[in-house]
N, C-alpha and C positions, 0 to 999 in steps of 0.2 A: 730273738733278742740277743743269744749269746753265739751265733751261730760262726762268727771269728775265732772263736776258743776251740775249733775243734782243728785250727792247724797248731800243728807242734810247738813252732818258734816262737809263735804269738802269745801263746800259752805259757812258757819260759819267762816270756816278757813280763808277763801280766802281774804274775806270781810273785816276782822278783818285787814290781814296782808297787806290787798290795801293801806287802813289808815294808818297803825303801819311805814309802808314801806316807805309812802309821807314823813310820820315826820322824818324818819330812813337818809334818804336823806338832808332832810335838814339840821337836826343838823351836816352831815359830809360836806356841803358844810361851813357852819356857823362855823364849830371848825377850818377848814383849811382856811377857812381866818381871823379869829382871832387871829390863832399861827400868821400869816405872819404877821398881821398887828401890836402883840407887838414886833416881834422880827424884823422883815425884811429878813428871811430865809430861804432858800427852805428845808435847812437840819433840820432847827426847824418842819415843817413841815410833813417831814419823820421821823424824830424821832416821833412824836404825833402820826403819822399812825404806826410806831413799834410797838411803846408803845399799842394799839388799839388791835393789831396780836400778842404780843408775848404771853399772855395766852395759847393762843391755840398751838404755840408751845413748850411750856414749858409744858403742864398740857393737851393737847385735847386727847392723847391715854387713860389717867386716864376719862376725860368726859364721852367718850365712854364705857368703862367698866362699869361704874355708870349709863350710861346709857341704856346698855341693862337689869341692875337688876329693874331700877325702873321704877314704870307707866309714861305713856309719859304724859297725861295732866298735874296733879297734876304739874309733873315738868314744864312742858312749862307755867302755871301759876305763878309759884314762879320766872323763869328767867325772864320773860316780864314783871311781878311787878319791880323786879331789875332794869331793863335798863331803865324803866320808870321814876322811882325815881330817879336817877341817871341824864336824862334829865334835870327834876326839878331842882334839885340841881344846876345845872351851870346856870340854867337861871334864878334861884334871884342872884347868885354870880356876872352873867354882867349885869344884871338890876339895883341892886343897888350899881354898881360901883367899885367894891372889887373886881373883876377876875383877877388875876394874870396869866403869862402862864402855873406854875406848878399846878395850879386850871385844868386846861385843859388835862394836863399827865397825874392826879389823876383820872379824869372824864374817860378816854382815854381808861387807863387802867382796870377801874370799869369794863365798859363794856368789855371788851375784858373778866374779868372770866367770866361773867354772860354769854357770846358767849362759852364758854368750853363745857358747858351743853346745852344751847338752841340751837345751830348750829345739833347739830347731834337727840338729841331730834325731831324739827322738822322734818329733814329728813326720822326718822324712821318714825314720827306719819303720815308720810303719806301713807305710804301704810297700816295701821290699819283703815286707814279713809275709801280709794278707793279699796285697795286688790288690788292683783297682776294684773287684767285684765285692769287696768286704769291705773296703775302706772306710765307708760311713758307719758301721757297725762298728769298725774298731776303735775311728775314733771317739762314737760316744761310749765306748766300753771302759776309755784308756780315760772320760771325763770321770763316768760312774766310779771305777778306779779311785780315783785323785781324791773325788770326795769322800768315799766310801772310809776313807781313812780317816776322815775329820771326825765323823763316828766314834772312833777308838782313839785316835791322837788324843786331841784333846781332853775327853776321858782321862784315859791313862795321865796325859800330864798336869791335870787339875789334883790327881791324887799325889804323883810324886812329888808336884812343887808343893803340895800341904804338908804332907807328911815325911818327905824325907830332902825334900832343898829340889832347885832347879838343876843341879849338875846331875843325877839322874838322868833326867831328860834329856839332857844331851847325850850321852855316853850310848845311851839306850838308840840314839840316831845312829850314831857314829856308826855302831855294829851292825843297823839294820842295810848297810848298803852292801852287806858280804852278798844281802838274796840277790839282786839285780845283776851284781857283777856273776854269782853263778849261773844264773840263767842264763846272758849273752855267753857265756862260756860251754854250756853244755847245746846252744842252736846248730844246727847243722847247718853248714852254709850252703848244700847243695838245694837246699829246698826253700835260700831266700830268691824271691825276686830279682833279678839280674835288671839292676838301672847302671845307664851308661854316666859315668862321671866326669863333668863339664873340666875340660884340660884348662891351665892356667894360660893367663891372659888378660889384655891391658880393657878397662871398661865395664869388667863386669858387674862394679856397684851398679853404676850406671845403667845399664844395661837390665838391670833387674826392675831399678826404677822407672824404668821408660815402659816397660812390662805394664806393671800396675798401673800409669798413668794411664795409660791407650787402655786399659781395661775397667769400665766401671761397675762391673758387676764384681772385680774384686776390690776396690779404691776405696767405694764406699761403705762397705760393710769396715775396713779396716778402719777409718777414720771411724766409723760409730766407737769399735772394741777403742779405739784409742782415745776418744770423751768418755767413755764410761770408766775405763781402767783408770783413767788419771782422776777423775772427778767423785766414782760412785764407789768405787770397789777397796774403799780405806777403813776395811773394817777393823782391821790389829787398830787404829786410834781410836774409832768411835769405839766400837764394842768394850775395849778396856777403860776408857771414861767412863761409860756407862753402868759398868758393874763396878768401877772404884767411887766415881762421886753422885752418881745419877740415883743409883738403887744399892748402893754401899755392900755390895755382896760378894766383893772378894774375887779369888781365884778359882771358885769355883761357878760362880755366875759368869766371868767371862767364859769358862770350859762350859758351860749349859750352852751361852748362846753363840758360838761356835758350832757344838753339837748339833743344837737344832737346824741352824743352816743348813749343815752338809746331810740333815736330813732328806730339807728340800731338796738340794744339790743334787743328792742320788735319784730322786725320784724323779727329776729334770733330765739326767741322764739317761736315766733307764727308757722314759720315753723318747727320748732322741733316738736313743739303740733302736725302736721299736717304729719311727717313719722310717722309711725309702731312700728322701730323700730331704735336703736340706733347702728350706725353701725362704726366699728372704721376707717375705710377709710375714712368717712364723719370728723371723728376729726381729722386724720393728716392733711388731705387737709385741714381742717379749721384753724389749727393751723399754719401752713409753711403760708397761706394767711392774717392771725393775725400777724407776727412778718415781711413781706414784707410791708403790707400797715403802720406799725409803720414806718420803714426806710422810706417810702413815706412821711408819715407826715411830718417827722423831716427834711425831704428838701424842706418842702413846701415854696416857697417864699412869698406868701402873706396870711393875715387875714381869707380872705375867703374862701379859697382851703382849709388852715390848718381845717376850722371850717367843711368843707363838707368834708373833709376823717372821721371826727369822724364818720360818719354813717357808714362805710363799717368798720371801726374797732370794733363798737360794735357789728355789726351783727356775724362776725368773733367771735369775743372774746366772745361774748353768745353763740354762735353755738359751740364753746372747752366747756366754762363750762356744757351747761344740755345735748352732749353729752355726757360726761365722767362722767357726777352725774350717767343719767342713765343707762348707761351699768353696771359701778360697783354696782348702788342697785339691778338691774336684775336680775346680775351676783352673786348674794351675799345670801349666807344661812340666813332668819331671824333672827334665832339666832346670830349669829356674824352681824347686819347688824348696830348695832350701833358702836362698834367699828370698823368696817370697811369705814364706814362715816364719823368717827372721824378721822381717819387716813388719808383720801381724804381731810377731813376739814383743817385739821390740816398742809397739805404740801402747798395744794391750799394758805390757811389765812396764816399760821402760818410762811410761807416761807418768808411772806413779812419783819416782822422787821429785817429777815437777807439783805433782797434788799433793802428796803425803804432808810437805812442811805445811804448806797452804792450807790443809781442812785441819790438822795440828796446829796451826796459829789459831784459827777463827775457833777451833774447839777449844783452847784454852784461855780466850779472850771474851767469848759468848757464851757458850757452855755448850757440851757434846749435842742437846738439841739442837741449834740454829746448826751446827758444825754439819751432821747426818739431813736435817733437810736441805739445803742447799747442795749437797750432791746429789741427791734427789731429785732436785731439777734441772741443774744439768745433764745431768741423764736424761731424763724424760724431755728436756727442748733438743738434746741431741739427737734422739729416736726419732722426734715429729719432723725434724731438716733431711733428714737422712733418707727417713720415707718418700717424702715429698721430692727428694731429689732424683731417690731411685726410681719413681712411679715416672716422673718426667722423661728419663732416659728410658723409659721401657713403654712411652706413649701410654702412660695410664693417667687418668683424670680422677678427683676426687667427687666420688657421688654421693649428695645428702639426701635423704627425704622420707617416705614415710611408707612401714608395708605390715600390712598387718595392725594397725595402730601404733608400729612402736619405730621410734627413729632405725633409720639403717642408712648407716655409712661404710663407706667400701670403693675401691680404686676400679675405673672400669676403663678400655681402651675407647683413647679418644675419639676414633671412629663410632663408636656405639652412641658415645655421648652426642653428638653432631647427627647422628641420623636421628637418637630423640628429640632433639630439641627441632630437630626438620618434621 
């Protein structure tokens, strides 16, 4: 399960990004209740996480291109410096009293370019770290990671936004990216992975894109992360309606149900770390069970039911993302591997400022219920098209019937089906 941590650089990596990640959490539980608490609005809120995502899709195919010419560390230095400063900056701006909310959009949107370049960045530098034999491990190591901070993030910032303001929380980010930048600083470079870097030249968007078209074992898993990301994965609006008008509990029920996801979250990871391999039947089933347990949420009748599905929705909703991260890296020539990442990044992240205002209208027009099931089924009809697309292209047929007494459904190649039915 952890068997990537026993190379050096990876480990540097990892360490850094535990830190970087806790702060990375908190400043997004801390900016989504500060929009709320100047404005009063769930749509103020989704517009801040737009603003957050539309970099990437405005500008992430350009990242990627930039990013398979140039060295990954050098760059993954220069963006983590960025977002760190960036932290700083908003947390004297609420510390000494001057934060306005378009302080927060500006902030919002900083990082999001600084995410153009660092999102795919990382993703490639990790297999120059581990090399193709660890790759699946690392990347659901580097998911387990991500979440594992939601754990503590939010924690931590449900305590400092009570008890001592949101500037806290940010200032607390700002510092947390010194670990990341020393780890890339202390790696040896004799012992990353040598990838040859794609020289510049006229076509390359293009060229990346013709990639993934001609390929639909990577097309289609991207298009699912890209209805789900835009449609299912709006938790900063839902979850904070929920705990301010839903079950009126404040800033620390959104920090409960935050926690409790990356509950799941990590234990989605952990199992991923612990298959072989990344297999796409594991993502529709994950994905059709990510947009059902949403509509479950959203009819939950009480506080606490609502707060214990969070665990099966993060597990769910981690087990779609470092699926489909790692079949498409797997699946993916080095050379094109950053703009093909950028492009995963970019429908996954960048999907969202097209959803964010969207389930932010309909949650403050309907109320956070309707707002949470309806991405739920999105999700969940995106899964069932997606499946059905993939089984087509892979000569598989949908078989219903009956074994054992109890329904059994399941995809079989159409040859099989044709010689039963012969």
């Amino acid at each position: 399960m952890f068997s990537s941590l026993k190379i050096r650089n990876y480990r540097l990596f990892f360490t850094g990004q535990v830190v970087s990640n806790t702060g990375t959490w908190m400043q997004r539980i801390a900016q989504d209740w500060l929009v709320l608490s100047l404005t009063g609005s769930s749509a103020a809120v989704g517009f801040t996480t737009a603003l957050q995502f539309l970099p990437m899709l405005l500008f992430g195919l350009y990242g990627g291109v930039l990013v398979d010419r140039l060295p990954k560390r050098p760059t993954l230095l220069a963006t983590q410096a960025a977002m760190g400063l960036t932290g700083l900056a908003l947390a004297f701006l609420t510390l000494g009293g001057h934060v306005q909310v378009w302080h927060v959009y500006v902030a919002a949107f900083a990082v999001g370019l600084a995410t153009v370049i660092d999102n795919p960045a990382r993703q490639s530098f990790v297999a120059e770290m581990v090399g193709p034999g660890q790759l699946q491990n690392a990347v659901s190591l580097n998911s387990a990671n991500f979440q594992s901070a939601r754990l503590v993030g939010p924690a931590v910032a449900g305590l400092l936004i009570t008890g001592f303001g949101t500037g806290w929380a940010f200032l607390l980010n700002g510092l947390s990216f010194v670990a990341p930048i020393a780890g890339l600083l202390l790696m040896r470079s004799r012992e990353l992975n040598e990838v040859e870097r794609t020289p510049r030249g006229k076509g390359q968007l293009r060229e990346g894109l013709r990639y993934v078209a001609g390929r639909p074992d990577l097309m289609w898993p991207i298009i699912l992360v890209g209805f789900i990301g835009t449609f299912g994965f709006n938790f900063p609006v839902w979850l904070s309606a929920y705990a301010d008008d839903v079950f009126h509990a404040g800033a620390g029920g959104y920090s409960l149900f935050n926690t409790l996801m990356a509950v799941g979250s990590v234990a989605g990871a952990l199992l991923a770390a612990r298959r072989g391999t990344a297999r796409l039947r594991v993502l529709i089933a994950a994905a059709v069970a990510f947009g059902v347990l949403e509509i479950l949420a959203a009819l939950a009748p009480s506080y606490w039911l609502f707060a214990l599905l969070m665990v099966p929705i993060g597990m769910a909703g981690l087990t779609v993302n470092v699926t489909a991260n790692t079949a498409v890296q797997m699946g993916t020539d080095p050379a094109m591997r950053g703009r093909v990442m950028a492009l995963f990044m970019m429908v996954f992240m960048g999907g969202t400022p097209l959803g964010a205002p969207v389930v932010g209208w309909i949650t403050d027009a309907y109320g956070p219920r309707v707002g949470f099931a309806a991405g739920g089924v999105v999700s969940a009809l995106a899964a069932a098209t997606v499946g059905l697309a993939l089984a087509r292209v892979g000569g598989l047929r949908l078989s219903v019937g009956w074994h054992n007494g109890h329904p059994h459904v399941r995809f079989v190649p159409r040859a099989r089906e044709l010689a039963t039915a012969a």
